[in-house]
C-alpha positions in Angstrom: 76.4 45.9 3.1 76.3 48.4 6.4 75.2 47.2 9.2 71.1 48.3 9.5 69.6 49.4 12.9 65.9 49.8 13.0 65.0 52.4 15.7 61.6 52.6 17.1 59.4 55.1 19.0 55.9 55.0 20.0 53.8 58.2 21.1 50.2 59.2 22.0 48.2 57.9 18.7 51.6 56.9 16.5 54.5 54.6 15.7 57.2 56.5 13.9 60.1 53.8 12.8 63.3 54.5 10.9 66.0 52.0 9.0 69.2 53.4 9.3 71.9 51.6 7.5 75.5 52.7 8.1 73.9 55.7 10.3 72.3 56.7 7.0 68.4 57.0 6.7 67.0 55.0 4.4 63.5 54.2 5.3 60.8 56.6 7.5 57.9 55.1 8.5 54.9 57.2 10.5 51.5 54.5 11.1 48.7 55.5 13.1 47.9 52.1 14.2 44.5 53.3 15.2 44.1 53.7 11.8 46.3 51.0 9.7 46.8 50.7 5.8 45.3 47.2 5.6 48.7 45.8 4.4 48.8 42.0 5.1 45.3 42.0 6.5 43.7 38.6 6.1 40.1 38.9 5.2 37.5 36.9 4.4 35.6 38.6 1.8 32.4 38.3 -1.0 32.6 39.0 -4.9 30.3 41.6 -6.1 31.3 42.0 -9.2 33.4 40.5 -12.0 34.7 43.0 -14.1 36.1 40.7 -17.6 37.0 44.2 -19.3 38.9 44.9 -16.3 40.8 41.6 -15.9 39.7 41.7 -12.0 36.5 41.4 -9.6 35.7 44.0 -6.8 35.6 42.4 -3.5 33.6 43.6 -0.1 35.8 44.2 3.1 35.4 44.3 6.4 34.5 48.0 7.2 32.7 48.7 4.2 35.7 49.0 1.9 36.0 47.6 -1.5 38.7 45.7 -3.1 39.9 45.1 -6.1 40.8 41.4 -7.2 43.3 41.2 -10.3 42.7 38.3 -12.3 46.5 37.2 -11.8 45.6 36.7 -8.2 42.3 35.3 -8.1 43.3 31.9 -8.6 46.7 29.7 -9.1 45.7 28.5 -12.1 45.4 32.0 -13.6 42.6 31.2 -15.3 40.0 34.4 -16.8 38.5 36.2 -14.0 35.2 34.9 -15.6 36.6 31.4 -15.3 37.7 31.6 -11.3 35.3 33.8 -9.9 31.5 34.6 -9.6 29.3 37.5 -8.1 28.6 36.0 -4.2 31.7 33.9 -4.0 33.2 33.7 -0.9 37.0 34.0 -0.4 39.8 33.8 1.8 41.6 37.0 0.8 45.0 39.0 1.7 45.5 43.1 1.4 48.9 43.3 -1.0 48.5 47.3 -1.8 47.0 49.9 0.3 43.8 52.2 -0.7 44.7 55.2 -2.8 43.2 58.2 -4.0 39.8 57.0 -4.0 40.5 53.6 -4.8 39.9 50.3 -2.7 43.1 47.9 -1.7 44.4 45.8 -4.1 44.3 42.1 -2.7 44.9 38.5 -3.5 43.4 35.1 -3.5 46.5 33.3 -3.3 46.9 32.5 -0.1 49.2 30.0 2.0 47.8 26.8 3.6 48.5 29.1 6.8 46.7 32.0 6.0 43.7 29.9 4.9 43.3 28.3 8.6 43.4 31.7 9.8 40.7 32.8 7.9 38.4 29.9 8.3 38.7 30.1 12.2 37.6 33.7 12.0 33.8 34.0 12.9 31.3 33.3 10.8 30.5 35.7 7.6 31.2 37.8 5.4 33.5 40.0 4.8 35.0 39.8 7.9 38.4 40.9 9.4 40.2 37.7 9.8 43.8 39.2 11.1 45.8 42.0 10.7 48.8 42.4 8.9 52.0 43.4 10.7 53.1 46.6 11.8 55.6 48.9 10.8 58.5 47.8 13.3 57.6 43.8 12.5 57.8 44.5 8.3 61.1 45.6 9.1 62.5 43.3 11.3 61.6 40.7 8.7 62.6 42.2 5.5 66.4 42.8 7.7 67.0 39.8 9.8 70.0 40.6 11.1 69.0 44.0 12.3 69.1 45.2 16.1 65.9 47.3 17.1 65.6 49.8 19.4 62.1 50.5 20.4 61.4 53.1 23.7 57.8 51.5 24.6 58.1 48.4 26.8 54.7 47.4 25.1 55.5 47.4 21.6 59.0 45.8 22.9 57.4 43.2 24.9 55.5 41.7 21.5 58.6 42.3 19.7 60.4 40.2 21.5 58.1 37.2 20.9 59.2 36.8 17.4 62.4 38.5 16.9 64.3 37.5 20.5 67.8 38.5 20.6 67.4 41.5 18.5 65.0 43.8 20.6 66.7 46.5 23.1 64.4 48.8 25.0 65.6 51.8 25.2 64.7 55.3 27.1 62.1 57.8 25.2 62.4 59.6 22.8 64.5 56.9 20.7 64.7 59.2 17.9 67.3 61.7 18.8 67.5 66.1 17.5 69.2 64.2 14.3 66.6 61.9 13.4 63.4 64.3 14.6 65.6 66.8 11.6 65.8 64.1 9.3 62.1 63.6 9.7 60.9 67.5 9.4 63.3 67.3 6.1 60.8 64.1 4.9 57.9 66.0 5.5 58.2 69.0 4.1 59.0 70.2 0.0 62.5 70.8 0.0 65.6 68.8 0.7 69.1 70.0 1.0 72.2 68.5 -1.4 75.3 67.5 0.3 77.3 69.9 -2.3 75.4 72.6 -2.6 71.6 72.8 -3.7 68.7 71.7 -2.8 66.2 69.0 -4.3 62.1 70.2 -4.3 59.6 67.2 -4.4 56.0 68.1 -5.7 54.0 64.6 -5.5 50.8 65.2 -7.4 47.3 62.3 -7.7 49.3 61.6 -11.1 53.2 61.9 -10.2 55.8 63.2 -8.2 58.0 65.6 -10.2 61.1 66.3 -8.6 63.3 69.7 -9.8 67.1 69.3 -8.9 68.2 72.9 -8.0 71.6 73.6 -8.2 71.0 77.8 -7.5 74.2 79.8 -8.3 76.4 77.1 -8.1 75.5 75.5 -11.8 75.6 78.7 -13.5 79.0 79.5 -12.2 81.3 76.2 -13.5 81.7 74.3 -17.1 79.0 71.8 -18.5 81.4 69.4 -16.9 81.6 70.7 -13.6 77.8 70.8 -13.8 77.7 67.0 -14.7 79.6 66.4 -11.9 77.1 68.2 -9.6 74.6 66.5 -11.1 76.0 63.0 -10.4 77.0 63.5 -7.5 73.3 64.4 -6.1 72.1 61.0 -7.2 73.0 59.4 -4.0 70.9 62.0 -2.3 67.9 61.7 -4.5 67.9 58.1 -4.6 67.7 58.5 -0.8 65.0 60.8 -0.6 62.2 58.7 -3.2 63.1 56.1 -0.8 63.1 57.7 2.8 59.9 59.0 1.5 58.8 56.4 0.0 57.8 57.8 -3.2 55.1 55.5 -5.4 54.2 55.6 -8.8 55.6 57.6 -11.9 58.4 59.9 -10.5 60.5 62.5 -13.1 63.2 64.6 -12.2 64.1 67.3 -13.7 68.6 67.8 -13.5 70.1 71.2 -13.1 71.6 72.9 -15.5 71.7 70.2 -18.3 70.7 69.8 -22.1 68.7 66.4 -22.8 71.4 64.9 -24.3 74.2 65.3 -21.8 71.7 63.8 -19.0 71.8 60.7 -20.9 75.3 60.1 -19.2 73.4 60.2 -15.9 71.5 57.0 -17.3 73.6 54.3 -15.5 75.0 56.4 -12.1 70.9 56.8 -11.6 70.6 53.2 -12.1 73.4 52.2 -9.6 71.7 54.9 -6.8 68.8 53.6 -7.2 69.8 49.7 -6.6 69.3 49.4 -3.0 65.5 50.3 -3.6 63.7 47.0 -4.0 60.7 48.9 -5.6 62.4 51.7 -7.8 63.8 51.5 -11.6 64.8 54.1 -13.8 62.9 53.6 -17.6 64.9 56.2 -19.2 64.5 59.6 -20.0 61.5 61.6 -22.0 62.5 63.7 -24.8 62.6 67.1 -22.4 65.5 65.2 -20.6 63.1 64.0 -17.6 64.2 61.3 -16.0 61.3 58.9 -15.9 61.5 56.5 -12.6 59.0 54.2 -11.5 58.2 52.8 -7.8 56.1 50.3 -7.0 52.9 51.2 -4.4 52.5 49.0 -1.3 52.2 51.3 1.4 50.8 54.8 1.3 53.8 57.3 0.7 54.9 59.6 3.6 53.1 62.3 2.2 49.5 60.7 2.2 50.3 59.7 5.8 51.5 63.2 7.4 49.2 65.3 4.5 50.9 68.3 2.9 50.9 70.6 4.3 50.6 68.9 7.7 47.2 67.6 8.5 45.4 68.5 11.5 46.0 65.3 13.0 49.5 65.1 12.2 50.2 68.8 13.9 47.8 67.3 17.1 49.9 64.0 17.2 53.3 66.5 17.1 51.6 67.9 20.4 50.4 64.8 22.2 54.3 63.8 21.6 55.7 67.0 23.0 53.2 66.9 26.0 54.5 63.2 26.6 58.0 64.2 27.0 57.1 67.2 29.3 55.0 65.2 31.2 57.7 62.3 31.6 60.3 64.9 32.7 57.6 66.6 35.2 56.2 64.0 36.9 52.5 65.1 38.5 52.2 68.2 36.5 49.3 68.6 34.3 49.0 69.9 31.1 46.9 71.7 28.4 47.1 71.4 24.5 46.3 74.5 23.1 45.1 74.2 19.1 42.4 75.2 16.3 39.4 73.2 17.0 40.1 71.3 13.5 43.2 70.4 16.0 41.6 69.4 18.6 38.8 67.4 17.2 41.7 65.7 15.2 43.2 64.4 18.3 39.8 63.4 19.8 38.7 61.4 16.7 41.9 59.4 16.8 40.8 56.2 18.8 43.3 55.7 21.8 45.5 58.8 21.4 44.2 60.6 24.5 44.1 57.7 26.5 47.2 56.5 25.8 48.5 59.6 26.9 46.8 59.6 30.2 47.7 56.1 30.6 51.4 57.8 30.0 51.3 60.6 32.2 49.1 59.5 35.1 46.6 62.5 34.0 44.4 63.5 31.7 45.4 65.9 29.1 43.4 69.2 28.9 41.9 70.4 25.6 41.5 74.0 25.0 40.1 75.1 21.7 41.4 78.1 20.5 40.8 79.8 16.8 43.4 82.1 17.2 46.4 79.6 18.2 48.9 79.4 14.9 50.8 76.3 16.1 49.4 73.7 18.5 50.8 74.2 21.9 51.4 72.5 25.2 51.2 74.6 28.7 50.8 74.0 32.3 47.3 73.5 32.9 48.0 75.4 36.3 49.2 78.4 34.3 46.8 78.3 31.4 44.1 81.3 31.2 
């Protein structure tokens, strides 16, 4: 297996972290931890109600969010959810899959000895916020222990260091260099490019991502071998990109150029792409020749995170970044972030983000409002109108 390096970088309002194994990317991560997913939150929390036809029980959170309980992890036993729970019973509880589209987090009763002292020193109450789960740049350093992590904020360092000594190297901002910050756009947007020629276009919908492999010119131009070929040899790529993107739920793709019956032979190269990806499997194909891939739903997908197209927020937190570098390289200049309001009230709503970056530059950051701006922007604040 290549050698993994996790690199790390911290702006105004936003961790971004990225796996790279073998200088390939294979995991992008973007958490606003102003705003986290919940993931590995210990909570204590109160049954109020036991759904039987449902197999589970809904649960109240801290911060007026509701769970859901599945029966499988209400109790070790396993017993019906009738059998292990009640409406008003308090429980020591952990966040296992993040909220999603309008649903609470999934979580569990099934808890370590650990975890179960954590929660009962938490105050009194319920639900209450017992702990929070780990962040982005801890989950990884976990799940690759033998990775080296290179993180440019000395405070997210600094608490790195505690538990993964050895391993953590601080490094000068930006850690993410022009080749990463590309590889990142390329996540972000609908289209990714294919090493031979191509390019791949990812549509995630409430129901499922469908993916069209688009070989252009080059398909129609060679044999239904050649074109089996192309298709294989895109698998790496596409195997890289539900990953990088981290893709959930029912995923089909769609090959280039292709009848259904010769994309049967694509059965087994998909399965060996897809491999490395603890949460992906390939169930086979439909009868239009889709391949039909599942990935398992922890974390909220890249997507949900940055929006698409870009959310306010996620164009504001682009800017606060950019400021932060030409404020770092300017020391005692001031600057301005000129946006649409939605922008700017984005930005402001973000708990922290400002702060941090006055805490950053030495100076607070100037917000001018302006409906006519197409793309935030950063300025002098001397030269601004």
């Amino acid at each position: 297996m290549a050698a993994a390096v996790i690199i790390v970088s911290a702006s105004p309002g936003e961790v971004r972290a990225a796996l790279l194994e073998g200088d390939v990317l294979t995991e992008a991560w973007v958490e606003r931890p102003a705003r986290p997913d919940g993931v590995g939150d210990l909570q204590r929390g109160r049954v109020t109600a036991v759904a039987p036809a449902m197999a589970g029980a809904f649960v109240a959170l801290a911060g007026g969010e509701t769970g859901f309980l599945p029966e499988s992890e209400a109790s070790a036993e396993r017993r019906p959810i009738a059998a292990a729970v009640n409406e008003g019973m308090i429980l020591p509880l952990r966040i296992v899959r993040a909220a999603q589209g309008g649903k609470g987090p999934r979580v569990t009763a099934r808890l370590t000895d650990a975890e179960v002292a954590r929660v009962a020193a938490a105050p009194a109450g319920a639900p209450v916020l017992a702990a929070r789960g780990p962040g982005v740049a801890e989950r990884l350093a976990a799940r690759f222990p033998r990775a080296q992590l290179l993180v440019d904020s000395a405070a997210l360092a600094a608490g790195l260091r505690s538990r993964f000594a050895g391993r953590v190297r601080l490094v000068p901002a930006p850690a993410f260099d022009e080749t990463l910050e590309a590889e990142f756009d390329i996540l972000a947007s609908s289209e990714a490019p294919l090493p031979g020629g191509g390019r791949l276009l990812i549509f995630p919908t409430p129901a499922l991502t469908a993916i069209d492999m688009d070989a252009g010119s080059i398909a129609g131009a060679r044999g239904a071998q050649a074109v089996v070929g192309l298709n294989r040899d895109a698998l790496p790529e596409l195997a890289r990109q539900i990953r990088a993107r981290n893709l959930a739920g029912a995923i089909l793709v769609d090959f280039a150029g292709l009848s259904p019956k010769r994309r049967a032979a694509l059965a087994e190269p998909l399965r060996e792409a897809l491999a490395p990806d603890r949460h992906a499997r390939l169930l086979g194909f439909t009868h239009l020749g889709l391949a039909e891939i599942v990935r398992d739903r922890v974390h909220p997908p890249l997507h949900e995170v940055l929006g698409r197209p870009p959310s306010a927020l996620t164009r504001g937190l682009a800017a606060l970044r950019q400021a932060a570098r030409e404020a770092a390289a300017q020391p005692g200049a001031r600057f301005a972030l000129r946006a649409k309001p939605e922008v700017i009230e984005a930005v402001e709503r973000l708990p922290g983000a400002l702060d941090a970056f006055a805490e950053q530059a030495g100076t607070l950051l100037q917000l001018r409002p302006d409906s006519a701006a197409v793309e935030p922007s950063i300025e002098e604040a001397r030269h601004a109108d």
